[in-house]
N, C-alpha and C positions, 0 to 999 in steps of 0.2 A: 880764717874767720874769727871775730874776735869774740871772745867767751864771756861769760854772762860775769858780773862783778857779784861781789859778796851781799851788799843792797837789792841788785836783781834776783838772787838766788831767793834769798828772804822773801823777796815778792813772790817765789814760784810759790814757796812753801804755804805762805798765808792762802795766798789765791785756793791752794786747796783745801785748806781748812774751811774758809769762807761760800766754798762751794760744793762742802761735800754732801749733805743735805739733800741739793738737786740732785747729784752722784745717784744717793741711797734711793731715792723715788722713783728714778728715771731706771734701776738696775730691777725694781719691784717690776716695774712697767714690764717690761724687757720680759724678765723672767714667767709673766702672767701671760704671755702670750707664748701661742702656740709656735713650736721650731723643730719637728718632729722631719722625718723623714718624710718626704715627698708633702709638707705642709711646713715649708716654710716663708713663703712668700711674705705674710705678716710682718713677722720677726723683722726679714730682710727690708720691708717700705719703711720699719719703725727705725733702722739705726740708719735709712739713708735719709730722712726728713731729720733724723739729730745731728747727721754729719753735714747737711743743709744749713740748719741754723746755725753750727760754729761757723759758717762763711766756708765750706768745703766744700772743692767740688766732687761730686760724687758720680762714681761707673757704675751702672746696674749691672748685674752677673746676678746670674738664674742656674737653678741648678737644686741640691736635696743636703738636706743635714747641715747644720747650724754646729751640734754638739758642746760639751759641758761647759763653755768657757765664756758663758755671760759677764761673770763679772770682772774679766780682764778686759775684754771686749769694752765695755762701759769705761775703766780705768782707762786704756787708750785714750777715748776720747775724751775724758775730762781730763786728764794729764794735758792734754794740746787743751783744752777753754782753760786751766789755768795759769798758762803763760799769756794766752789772750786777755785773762782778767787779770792779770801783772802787768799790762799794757806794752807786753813782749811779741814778737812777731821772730819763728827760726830764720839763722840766715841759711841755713840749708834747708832743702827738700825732704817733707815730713810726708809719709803717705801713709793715710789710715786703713785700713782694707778689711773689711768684711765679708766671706765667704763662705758658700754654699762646702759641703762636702766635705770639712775638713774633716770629720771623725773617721771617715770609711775610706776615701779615694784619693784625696788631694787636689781634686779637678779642679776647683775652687781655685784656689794659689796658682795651679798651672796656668788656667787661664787667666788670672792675673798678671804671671809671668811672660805669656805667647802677647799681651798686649803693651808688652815693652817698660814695663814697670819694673825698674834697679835699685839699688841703693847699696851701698858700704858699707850699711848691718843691718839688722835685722833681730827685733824682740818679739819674741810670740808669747803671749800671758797665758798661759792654759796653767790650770791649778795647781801649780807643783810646789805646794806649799812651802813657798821661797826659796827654791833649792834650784838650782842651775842645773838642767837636762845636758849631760856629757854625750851622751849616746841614746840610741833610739835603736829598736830591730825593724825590719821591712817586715812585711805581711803579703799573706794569700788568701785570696777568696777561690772557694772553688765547688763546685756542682756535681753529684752523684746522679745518674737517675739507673736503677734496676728493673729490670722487667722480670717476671715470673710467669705462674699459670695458672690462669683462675680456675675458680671448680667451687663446690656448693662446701659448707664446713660439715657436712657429714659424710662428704667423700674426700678429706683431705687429703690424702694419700694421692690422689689423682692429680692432683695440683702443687702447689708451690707458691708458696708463701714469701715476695718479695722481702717482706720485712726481716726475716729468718737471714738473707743472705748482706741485709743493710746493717743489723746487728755484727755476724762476721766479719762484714768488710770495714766496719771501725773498730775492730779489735785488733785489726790488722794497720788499721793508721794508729791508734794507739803505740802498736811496738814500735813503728817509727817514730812516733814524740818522743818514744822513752831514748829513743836513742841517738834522735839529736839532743835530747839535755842530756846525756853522756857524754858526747862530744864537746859540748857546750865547756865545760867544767876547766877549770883552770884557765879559761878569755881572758885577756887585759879586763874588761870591762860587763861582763856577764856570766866570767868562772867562778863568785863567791854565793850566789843566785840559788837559792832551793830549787828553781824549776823555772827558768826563763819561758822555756819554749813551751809554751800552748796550743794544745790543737782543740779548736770548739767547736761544737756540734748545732749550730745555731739556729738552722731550718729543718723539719723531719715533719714529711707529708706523705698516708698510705694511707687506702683502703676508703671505703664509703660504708659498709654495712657491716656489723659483728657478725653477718652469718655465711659472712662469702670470706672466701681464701682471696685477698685482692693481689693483681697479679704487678702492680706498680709502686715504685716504692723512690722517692726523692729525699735527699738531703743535703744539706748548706753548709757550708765547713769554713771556718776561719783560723788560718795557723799562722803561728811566726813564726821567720826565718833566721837559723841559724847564722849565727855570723861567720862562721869558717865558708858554708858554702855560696851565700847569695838568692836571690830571688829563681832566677835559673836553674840552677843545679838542683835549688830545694825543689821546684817543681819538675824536674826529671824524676826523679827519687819517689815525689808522689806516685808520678804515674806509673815507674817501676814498681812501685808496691801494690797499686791494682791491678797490675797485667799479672803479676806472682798471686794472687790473691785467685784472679780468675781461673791459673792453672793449677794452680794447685790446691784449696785451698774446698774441702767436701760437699760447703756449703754455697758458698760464694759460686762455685764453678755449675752451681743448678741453674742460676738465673745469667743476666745475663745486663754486667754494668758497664758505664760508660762515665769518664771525669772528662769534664773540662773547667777550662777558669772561666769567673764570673765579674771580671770587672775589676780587681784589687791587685796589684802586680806592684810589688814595690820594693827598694831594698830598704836597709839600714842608713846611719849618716852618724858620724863621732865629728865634735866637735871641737878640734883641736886646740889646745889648751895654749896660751900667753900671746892670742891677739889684744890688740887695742881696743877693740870693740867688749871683750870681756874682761880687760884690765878695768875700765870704767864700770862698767857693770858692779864689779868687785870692790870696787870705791867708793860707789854711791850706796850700796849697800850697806856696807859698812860704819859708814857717815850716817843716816837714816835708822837703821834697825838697830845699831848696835854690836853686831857680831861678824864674824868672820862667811864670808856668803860659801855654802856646801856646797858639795857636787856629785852628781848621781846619773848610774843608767839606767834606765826604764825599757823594757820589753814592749812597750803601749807604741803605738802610730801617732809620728807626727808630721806636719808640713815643715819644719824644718827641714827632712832630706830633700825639699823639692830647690830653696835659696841655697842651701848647702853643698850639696850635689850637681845641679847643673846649672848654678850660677857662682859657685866657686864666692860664697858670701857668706862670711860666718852668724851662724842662727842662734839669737839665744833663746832658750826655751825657759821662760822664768814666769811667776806667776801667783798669785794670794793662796792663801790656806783653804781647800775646802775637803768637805768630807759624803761620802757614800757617793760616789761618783755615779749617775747613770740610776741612782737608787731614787724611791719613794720618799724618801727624806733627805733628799741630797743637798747642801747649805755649805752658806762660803761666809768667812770669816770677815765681818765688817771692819775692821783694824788693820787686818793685811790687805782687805783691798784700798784701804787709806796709804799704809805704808808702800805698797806698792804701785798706786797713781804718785805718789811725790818721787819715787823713786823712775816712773818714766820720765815723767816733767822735766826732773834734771836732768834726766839723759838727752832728751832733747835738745832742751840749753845746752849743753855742757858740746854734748856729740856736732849740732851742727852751729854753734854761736846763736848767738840773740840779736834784735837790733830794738829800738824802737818803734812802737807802730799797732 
């Protein structure tokens, strides 16, 4: 495929300059509308009416959760209208994609994946403030629910108090975090890490009135997976730890719990270092920003392990500077997402040639 000339490059770059403006309006747009869990349908009609107008054709995929990565998401796309407004056309196959679920599940990509959509690399822009994503940990989602026994709170004794034995039984996942980030320590890529391994307590639901002992007790757990053992193993281990928890354990063994997984089942993915696909990366970065492109592993989920893992296609996770991820004031740096739309553009160019058109 023949590669963009020094003149066309020029052109990618202006093109961006000259169109960043709409970029900055169109990321407001975006960002103003709602893309919440189980509300994002919005969001989704907005980027498939913008991928319309660059002349794309676009797949609707339905589904929950958008997450933090508007303004790569927008880069995408204006990266591909500024070789269009360079009066460029890739000679290879560019595929934009927008999908549901990538923060929590990855369904999203999978079923973009199960509808037979490939390619030779693969750039994911999620914020990581210019830094190339080497590794990633898998995740678990998983469900407690306890029963106890109700009774009036001026006969407590009579009763049992669900919440007493939900309290115990996450002291008892606890010692398990503490002791996969013990094992943890000394990893290729997650043994320099204060505390990789996170267990969260994310859902906790009991009781209806302050004056009843309520006898049910729910909660929502989201941990990551050690890299020694795997998605598997780590979930063996859980439920080893609640069946030990039940027998033995004063409090926990009054009521009476039950785990299972809820939906998130996933491993890790490491990105193997001196492919072609991240040699350029590494170049055009370099050419662009100025400095040497870093590299970093993150404990955070990403769709990466889905191209990675079972399409054997190296994923790069790269992405503008933003800050308070997930927070009330959460904001991404209008310069890196400039630097980093010119920096896809030319990968475009460069990765699948150019033609005119």
């Amino acid at each position: 495929m023949p590669a963009p000339t020094a003149e066309q490059e020029q052109a990618i770059r202006d093109a961006v300059v000259r169109g960043f403006d709409d970029q900055v309006r169109f990321l407001q747009e975006l960002v103003a509308t709602p893309s919440r869990r189980t509300d994002e349908a919005d969001a989704q009609r907005l980027m498939a009416r913008a991928f319309e107008d660059a002349g794309l054709t676009v797949d609707w995929l339905y589904g929950r959760g958008a997450g933090d990565m508007k303004g790569g998401l927008v880069a995408n796309l204006f990266a591909y209208k500024a070789l269009r407004a360079a009066g460029l056309l890739p000679e290879g196959r560019v595929h934009l994609q927008s999908v549901p679920e990538e923060e929590c599940t990855g369904n999203g990509t999978l079923s973009v994946m199960q509808h037979g959509y490939t390619a030779d690399a693969v750039v994911i822009s999620e914020p990581m403030g210019e830094a190339l994503v080497r590794a990633h940990l898998g995740v678990i989602w998983f469900d407690v629910d306890i029963t106890g026994t109700a009774a009036h709170a001026q006969e407590m004794s009579r009763g049992f108090n669900a919440l007493d034995a939900a309290f115990a039984l996450i002291v008892r996942l606890r010692e398990l975090e503490q002791h996969w980030n013990e094992i943890t320590v000394g990893d290729e890529h997650f043994g320099d890490q204060e505390h990789p391994i996170n267990l969260n307590v994310g859902v906790l639901e009991a009781g209806e009135w302050p004056s009843s002992v309520f006898d049910r007790c729910h909660f929502s757990v989201r941990v990551v997976v050690p890299p020694s053992l795997g998605s598997q193993r780590a979930w063996e281990q859980i439920e080893q730890c609640v069946e030990e928890a039940r027998e033995q354990d004063p409090v926990v063994s009054r009521g009476h719990a039950t785990v299972s997984r809820s939906g998130f089942f996933s491993d890790r993915y490491v990105l193997q270092p001196g492919s072609e696909a991240e040699g350029l990366l590494r170049e055009l970065f370099s050419d662009v920003a100025g400095r040497e492109l870093e590299a970093f592993a993150t404990p955070a989920y990403i769709d990466s392990r889905v191209y990675g893992n079972y399409q054997d296609v190296p994923s790069l996770v790269f992405g503008p500077v933003a800050e308070s991820l997930h927070g009330k004031d959460e904001r991404v740096n209008l310069e890196s997402v400039k630097r980093c739309t010119e920096i896809y553009a030319l990968y475009m160019a460069r990765w699948c040639g150019v033609r005119e058109g």
